[in-house]
C-alpha positions in Angstrom: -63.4 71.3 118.1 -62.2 68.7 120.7 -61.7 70.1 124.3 -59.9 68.2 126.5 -61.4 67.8 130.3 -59.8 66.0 133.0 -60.9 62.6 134.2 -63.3 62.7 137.4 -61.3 61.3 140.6 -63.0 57.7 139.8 -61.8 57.6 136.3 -57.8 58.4 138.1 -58.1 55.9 140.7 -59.2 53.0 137.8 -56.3 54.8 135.4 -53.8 54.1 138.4 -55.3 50.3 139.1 -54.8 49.7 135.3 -50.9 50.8 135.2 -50.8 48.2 138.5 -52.8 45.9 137.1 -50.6 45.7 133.8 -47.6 45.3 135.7 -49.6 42.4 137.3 -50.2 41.3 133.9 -46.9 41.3 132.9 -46.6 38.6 135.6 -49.2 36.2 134.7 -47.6 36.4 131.0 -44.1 35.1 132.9 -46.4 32.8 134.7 -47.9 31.2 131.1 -44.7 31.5 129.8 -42.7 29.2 132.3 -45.3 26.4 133.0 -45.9 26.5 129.6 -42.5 25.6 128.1 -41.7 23.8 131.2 -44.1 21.1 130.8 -43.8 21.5 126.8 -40.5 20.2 128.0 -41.1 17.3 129.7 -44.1 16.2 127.2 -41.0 16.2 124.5 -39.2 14.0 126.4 -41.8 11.6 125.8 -43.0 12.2 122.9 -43.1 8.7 121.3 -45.7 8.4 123.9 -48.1 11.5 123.8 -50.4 12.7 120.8 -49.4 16.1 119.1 -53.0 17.6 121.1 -50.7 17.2 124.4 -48.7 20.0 122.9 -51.0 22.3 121.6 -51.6 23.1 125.4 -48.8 24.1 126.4 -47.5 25.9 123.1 -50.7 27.9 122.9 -49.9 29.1 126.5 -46.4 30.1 125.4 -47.5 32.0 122.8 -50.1 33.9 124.9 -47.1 34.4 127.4 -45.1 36.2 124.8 -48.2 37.9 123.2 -49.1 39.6 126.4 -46.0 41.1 126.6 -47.1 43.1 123.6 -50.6 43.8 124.8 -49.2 45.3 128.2 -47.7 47.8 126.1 -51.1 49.7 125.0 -52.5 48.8 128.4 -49.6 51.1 130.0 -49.0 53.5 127.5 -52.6 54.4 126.8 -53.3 54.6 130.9 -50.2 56.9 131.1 -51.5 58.7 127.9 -55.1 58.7 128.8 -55.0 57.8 124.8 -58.5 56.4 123.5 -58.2 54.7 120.7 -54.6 52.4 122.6 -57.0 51.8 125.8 -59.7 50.6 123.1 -57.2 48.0 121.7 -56.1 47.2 124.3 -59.9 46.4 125.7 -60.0 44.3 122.6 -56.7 42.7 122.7 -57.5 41.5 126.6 -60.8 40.1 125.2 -58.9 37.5 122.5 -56.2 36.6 125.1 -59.1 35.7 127.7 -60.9 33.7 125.1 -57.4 31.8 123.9 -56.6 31.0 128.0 -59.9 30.0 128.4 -59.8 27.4 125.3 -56.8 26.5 126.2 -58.1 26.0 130.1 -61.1 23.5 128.6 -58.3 21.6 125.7 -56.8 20.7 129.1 -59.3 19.0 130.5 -60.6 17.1 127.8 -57.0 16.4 126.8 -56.7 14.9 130.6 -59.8 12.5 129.6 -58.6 11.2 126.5 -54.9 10.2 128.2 -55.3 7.0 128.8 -56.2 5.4 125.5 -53.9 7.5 123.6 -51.0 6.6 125.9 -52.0 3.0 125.8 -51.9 2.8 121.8 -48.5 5.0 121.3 -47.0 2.9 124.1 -47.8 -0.9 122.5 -46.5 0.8 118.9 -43.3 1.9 120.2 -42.8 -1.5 122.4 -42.4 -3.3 119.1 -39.7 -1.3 118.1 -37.5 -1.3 120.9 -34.5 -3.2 119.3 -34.7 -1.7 116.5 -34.5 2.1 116.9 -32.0 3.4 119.5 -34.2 6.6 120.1 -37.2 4.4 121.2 -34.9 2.3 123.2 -33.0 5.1 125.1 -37.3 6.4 125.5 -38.2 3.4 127.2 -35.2 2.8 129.3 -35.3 6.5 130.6 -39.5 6.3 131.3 -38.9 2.8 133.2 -36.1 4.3 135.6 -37.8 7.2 136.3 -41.3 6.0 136.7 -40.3 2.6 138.2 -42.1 0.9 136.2 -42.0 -2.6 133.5 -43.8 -2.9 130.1 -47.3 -1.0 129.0 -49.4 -3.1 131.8 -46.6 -5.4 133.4 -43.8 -7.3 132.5 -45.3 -9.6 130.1 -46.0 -7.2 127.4 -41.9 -7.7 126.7 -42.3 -10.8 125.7 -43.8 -10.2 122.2 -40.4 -8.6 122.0 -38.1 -10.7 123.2 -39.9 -13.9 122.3 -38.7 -15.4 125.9 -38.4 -14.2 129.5 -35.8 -11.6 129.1 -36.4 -7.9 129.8 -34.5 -4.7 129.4 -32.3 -3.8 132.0 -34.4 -1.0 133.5 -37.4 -3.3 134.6 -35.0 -4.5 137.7 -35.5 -2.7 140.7 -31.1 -3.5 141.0 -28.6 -3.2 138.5 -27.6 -6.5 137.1 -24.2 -7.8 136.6 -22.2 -6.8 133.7 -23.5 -8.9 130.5 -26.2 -10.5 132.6 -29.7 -10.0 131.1 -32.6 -8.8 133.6 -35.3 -11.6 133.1 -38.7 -12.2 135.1 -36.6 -14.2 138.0 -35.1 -11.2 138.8 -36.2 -8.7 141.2 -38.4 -6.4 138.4 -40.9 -3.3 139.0 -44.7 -5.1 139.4 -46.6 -2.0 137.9 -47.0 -1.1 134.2 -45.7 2.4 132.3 -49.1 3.0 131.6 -51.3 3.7 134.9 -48.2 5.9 135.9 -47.5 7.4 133.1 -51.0 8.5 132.5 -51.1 9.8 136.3 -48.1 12.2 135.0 -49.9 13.5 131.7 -53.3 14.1 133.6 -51.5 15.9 136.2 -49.7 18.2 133.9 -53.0 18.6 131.6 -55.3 19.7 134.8 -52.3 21.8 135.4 -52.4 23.8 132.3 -55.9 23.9 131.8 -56.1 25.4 136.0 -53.6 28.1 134.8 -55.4 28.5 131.6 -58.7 29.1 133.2 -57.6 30.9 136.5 -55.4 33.2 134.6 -58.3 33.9 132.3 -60.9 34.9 135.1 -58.4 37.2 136.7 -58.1 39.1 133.8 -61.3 39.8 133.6 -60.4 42.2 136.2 -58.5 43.8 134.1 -61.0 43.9 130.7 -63.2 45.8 133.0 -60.4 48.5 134.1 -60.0 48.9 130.6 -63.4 49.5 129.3 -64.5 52.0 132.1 -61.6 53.9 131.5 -61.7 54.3 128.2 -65.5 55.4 128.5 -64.4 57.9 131.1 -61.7 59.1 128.5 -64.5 59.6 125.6 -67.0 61.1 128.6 -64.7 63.7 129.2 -64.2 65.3 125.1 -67.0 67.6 124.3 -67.5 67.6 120.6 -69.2 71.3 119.8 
C-alpha cells in the first residue's frame, strides 16, 4: 500500500519556483522561437550566398522553441499535480532540450569561423550567372543596395561578367540616368560584398549560438527544480 505524505515546506517552496520557472520557460521558448525564424529569415534572403549549415542554426532553434512549448506542459502539470512519473519526464525532456541549445550554441560558433570562405566561393559562383538568371540578378542588386557595396572584393570582379567596364546599376553610390549604364567612371561603392557581408553572417551566427548557449545554462536552473522535486515526491510515499 502507497500512502500519500505531504511535501516538507522545502519541497513547496521548489514546487512553487518550478510553476514560475515554467512560465519563465515558456518565455525563453518565444525568445528561440523569434530570433530563430527571424534571422532564418534574413539568411533566406540570401541564400545564393550562405551554405545549408547557416540554416540548421536557426531551424534547430525554432524547433526547440515549439518543442518547449510541449515540455512546459509536464513541467506545470506535474508541479500542480505533485505527479512523479510527469516531473520525471519532464526532468528528462529539460535534459535533451539543454543538450540540443547547447549544440546548437557551439554549430554557431564554428559556423561563424567557416563564413568567410564559404561566402567567398558561393559569391564568385553566383557572379557568373548574373545575366542569366533573374533570381540571382534581383540577389545581387538587393545585397549591393543594402550593404553598399560592388562585386565579391571590388568592382573588378564584374568584369569577367561584362567583359568591359560596365557594372550593374547598384554599384553607384547615385542613380544613373535612365538607359545609362553605371561603369567604373562613375561614382561606385569602393568596398567588396564579401568583408561586409561576412560581418552580417558572423554577427547573426555569434548571435544564435549566445542565445543557444545562455538559454541552455539558465535552464539548468530549471533541471535542477525538477529533479529535487521529484525526489521529494518519491521521499514522501512509504511503500509498507
Amino acid at each position: 500500500m502507497v500512502i500519500g505524505m505531504k511535501l516538507p515546506a522545502s519541497s513547496r517552496c521548489v514546487k512553487y519556483l518550478m510553476f514560475i520557472f515554467n512560465l519563465f520557460f515558456v518565455i525563453t521558448g518565444v525568445i528561440l522561437l523569434s530570433i530563430g525564424s527571424v534571422i532564418l529569415g534574413m539568411y533566406h534572403n540570401y541564400q545564393h550566398f550562405l551554405d545549408n549549415k547557416f540554416f540548421s542554426v536557426p531551424s534547430l532553434l525554432v524547433a526547440i522553441g515549439a518543442i518547449i512549448f510541449f515540455i512546459a506542459f509536464f513541467g506545470c502539470c506535474g508541479a500542480v499535480r505533485e505527479n512523479y512519473c510527469m516531473i520525471v519526464t519532464f526532468s528528462c525532456l529539460m535534459v535533451l532540450v539543454f543538450i540540443m541549445e547547447f549544440a546548437g550554441g557551439i554549430s554557431g560558433y564554428v559556423m561563424r569561423n567557416q563564413a568567410s570562405e564559404i561566402i567567398e566561393q558561393k559569391m564568385h559562383q553566383s557572379l557568373q550567372k548574373y545575366l542569366t538568371s533573374d533570381e540571382i540578378h534581383a540577389v545581387w542588386d538587393e545585397m549591393q543596395s543594402e550593404f553598399h557595396c560592388c562585386g565579391v572584393s571590388n568592382s573588378s570582379d564584374w568584369r569577367s561578367v561584362f567583359n568591359n567596364d560596365t557594372l550593374p546599376k547598384t554599384c553607384c553610390e547615385t542613380d544613373t540616368q535612365e538607359g545609362i549604364n553605371c561603369t567604373t567612371a562613375n561614382l561606385i561603392y569602393k568596398d567588396g560584398c564579401r568583408q561586409v557581408f561576412v560581418t552580417f553572417a558572423k554577427a547573426h551566427a555569434v548571435q544564435l549560438g549566445g542565445v543557444g548557449i545562455g538559454i541552455a545554462c539558465i535552464q539548468l536552473i530549471g533541471i535542477w527544480f525538477s529533479i529535487f522535486l521529484a525526489r521529494s515526491i518519491r521521499n514522501s510515499y512509504e511503500t509498507v
